[in-house]
C-alpha positions in Angstrom: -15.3 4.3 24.4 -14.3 7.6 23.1 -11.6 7.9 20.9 -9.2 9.9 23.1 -9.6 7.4 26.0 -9.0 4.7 23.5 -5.6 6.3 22.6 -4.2 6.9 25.6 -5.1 3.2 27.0 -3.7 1.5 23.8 -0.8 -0.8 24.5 1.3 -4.0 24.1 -0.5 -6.2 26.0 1.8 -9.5 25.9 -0.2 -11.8 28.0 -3.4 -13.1 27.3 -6.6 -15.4 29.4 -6.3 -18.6 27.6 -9.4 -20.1 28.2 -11.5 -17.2 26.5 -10.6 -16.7 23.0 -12.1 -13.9 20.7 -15.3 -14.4 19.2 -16.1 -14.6 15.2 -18.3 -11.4 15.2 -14.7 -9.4 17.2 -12.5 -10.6 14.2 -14.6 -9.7 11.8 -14.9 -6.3 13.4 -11.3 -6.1 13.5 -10.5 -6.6 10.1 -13.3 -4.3 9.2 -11.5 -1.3 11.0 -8.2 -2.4 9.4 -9.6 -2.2 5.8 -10.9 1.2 6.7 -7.2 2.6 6.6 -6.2 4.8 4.0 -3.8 3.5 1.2 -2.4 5.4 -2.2 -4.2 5.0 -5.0 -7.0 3.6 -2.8 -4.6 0.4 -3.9 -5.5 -1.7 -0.5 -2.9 -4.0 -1.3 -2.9 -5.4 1.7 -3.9 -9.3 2.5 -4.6 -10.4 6.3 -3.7 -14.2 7.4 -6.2 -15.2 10.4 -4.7 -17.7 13.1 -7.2 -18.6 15.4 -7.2 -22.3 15.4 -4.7 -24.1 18.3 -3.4 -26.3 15.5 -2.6 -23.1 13.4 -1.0 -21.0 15.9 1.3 -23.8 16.6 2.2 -24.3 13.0 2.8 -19.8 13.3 4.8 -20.3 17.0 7.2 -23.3 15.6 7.5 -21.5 12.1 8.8 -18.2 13.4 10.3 -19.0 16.3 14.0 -18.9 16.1 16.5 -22.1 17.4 16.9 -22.1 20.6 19.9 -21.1 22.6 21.3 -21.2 25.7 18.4 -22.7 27.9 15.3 -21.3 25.8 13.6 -20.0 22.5 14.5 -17.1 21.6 12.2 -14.0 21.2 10.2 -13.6 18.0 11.5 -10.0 17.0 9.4 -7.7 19.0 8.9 -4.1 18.0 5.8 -2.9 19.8 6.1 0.7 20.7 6.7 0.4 24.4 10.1 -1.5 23.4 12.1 -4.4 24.1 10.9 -6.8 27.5 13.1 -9.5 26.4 16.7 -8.1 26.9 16.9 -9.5 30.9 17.7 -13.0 32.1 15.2 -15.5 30.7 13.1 -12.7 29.3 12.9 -14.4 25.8 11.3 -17.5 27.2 8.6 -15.4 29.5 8.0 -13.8 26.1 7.1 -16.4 24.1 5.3 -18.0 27.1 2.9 -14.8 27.4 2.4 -14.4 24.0 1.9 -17.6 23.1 -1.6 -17.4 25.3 -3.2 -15.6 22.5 -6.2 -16.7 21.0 -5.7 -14.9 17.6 -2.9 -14.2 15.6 -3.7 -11.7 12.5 -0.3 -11.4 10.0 -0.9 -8.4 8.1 1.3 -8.4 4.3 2.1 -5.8 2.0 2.3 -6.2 -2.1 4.6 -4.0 -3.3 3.7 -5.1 -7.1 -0.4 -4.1 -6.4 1.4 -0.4 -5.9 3.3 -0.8 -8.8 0.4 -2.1 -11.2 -2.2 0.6 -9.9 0.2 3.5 -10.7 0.7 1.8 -13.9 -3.3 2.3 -14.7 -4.0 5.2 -16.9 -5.5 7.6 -14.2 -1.8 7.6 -12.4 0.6 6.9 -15.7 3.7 5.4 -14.3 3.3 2.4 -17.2 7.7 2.2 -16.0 6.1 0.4 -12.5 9.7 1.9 -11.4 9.5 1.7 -8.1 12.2 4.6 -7.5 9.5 7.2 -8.1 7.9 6.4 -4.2 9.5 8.4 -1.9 8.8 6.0 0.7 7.1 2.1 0.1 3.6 3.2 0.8 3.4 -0.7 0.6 4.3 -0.8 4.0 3.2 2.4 5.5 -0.5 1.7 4.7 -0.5 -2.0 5.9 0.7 -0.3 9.1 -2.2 2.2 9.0 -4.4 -1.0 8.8 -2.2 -2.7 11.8 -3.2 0.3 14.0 -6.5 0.7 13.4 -6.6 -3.3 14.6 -4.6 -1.9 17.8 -7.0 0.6 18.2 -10.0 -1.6 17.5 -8.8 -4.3 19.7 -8.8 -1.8 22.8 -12.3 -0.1 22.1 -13.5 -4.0 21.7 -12.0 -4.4 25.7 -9.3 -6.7 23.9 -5.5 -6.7 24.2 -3.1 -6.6 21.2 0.7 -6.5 21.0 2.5 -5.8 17.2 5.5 -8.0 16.8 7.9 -8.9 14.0 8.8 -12.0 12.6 12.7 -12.1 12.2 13.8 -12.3 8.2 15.5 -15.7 8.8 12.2 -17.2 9.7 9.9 -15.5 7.0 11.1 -18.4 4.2 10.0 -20.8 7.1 6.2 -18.9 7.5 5.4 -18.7 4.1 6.0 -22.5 3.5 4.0 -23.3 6.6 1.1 -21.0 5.3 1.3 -21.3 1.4 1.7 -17.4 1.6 2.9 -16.3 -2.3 6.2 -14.3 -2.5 4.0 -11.4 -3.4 3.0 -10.9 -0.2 5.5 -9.7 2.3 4.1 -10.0 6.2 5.3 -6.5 7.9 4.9 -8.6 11.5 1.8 -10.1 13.7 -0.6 -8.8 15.7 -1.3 -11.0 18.9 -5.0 -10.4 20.1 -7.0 -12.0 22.9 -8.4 -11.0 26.4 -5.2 -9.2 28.5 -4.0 -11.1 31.9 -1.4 -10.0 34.0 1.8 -9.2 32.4 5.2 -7.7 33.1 5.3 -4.3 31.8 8.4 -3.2 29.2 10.8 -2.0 31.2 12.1 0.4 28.3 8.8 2.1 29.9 11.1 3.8 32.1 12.4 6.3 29.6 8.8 7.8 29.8 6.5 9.2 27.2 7.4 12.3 25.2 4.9 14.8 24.6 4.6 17.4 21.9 7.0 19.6 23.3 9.7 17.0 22.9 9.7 16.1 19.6 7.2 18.6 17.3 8.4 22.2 15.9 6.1 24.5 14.5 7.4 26.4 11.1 10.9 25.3 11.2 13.1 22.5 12.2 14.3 23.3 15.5 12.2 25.7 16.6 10.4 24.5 19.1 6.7 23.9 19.3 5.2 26.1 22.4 2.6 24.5 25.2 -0.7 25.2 24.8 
């Protein structure tokens, strides 16, 4: 598939065929574009957890679920880029239903100390490991590069994929489930299996904006011209 058809088709698929799951040889694919992502100090502190037992993705759903209210489970914090499907009627429980069809869960994590101790070696210098000297946590931002690449990996593999977080009050809850060191911080979860039929976002009705809308060209403001 060519890379700008693979773009433009990439989305949050939230419902997947649960009787065909994703095959070794896919997964490792996967995670070989995700360690192909750039990161500072060519640091790739990043640490994958792969789900793709029934027994495990239980132990994932009933860790990071949160208590139920008012006639359902509650959504488990979704942030994919086409927004927020869950905000009507029972749409928390239609979530979890739909997403809990996937075959594979893959939990990306971030260390913020492997940043820290890299740009403490002597070819970067900062032996202070102050962690005020980033301008942003590149921990995070290159585990996200890594998160995409699996998006767009998934897609080119005719797989679907949906980015979700898991919310803060349940994280204490995943790592005990998984033995995942305080190191390691998951940024979310990355559902992955063959896409059925689901009930697109309807925060898809603000529409896409293009270039136009939201680049400038020289100066803040200024506009960035078609074409």
């Amino acid at each position: 598939m060519e890379y700008g058809e693979v773009v433009r088709r990439r989305r949050m698929v939230r419902s997947f065929d649960p009787d065909q799951g994703v095959p070794a040889g896919l997964v490792d694919r996967l995670l070989g574009y995700a360690v192909r992502a750039p990161s500072a100090g060519f640091t790739q502190g990043w640490r994958f957890l792969v789900l793709d037992t029934a027994a495990d993705r239980a132990a994932f759903w009933a860790a990071t679920t949160p208590v139920p209210v008012s006639g359902g489970p509650q959504r488990v914090g979704d942030v994919g880029s086409e927004g927020d499907v869950g905000s009507e009627g029972d749409g928390g429980s239609r979530w979890l239903r739909g997403m809990s069809t996937a075959p594979l869960i893959v939990v990306p994590h971030a260390s913020r100390d492997a940043y820290l101790d890299r740009y403490a070696e002597p070819d970067k210098g900062w032996t202070d490991r102050d962690d005020a000297r980033w301008p942003v946590p590149y921990w995070y931002v290159d585990a996200g590069f890594a998160s995409l690449l699996m998006l767009l990996g998934a897609v080119d593999e005719g797989l679907g994929a949906c980015f979700f977080g898991i919310p803060p009050q349940r994280t204490a809850a995943y790592r005990a489930a998984f033995a995942v060191p305080q190191e390691y911080s998951p940024i979310g979860a990355i559902a992955v299996g063959y896409p059925a039929a689901d009930r697109r976002s309807p925060s898809l009705r603000r529409g896409r904006r293009g270039p136009a809308e939201v680049a400038y060209r020289g100066r803040w403001g200024a506009g960035y011209p078609a074409g």
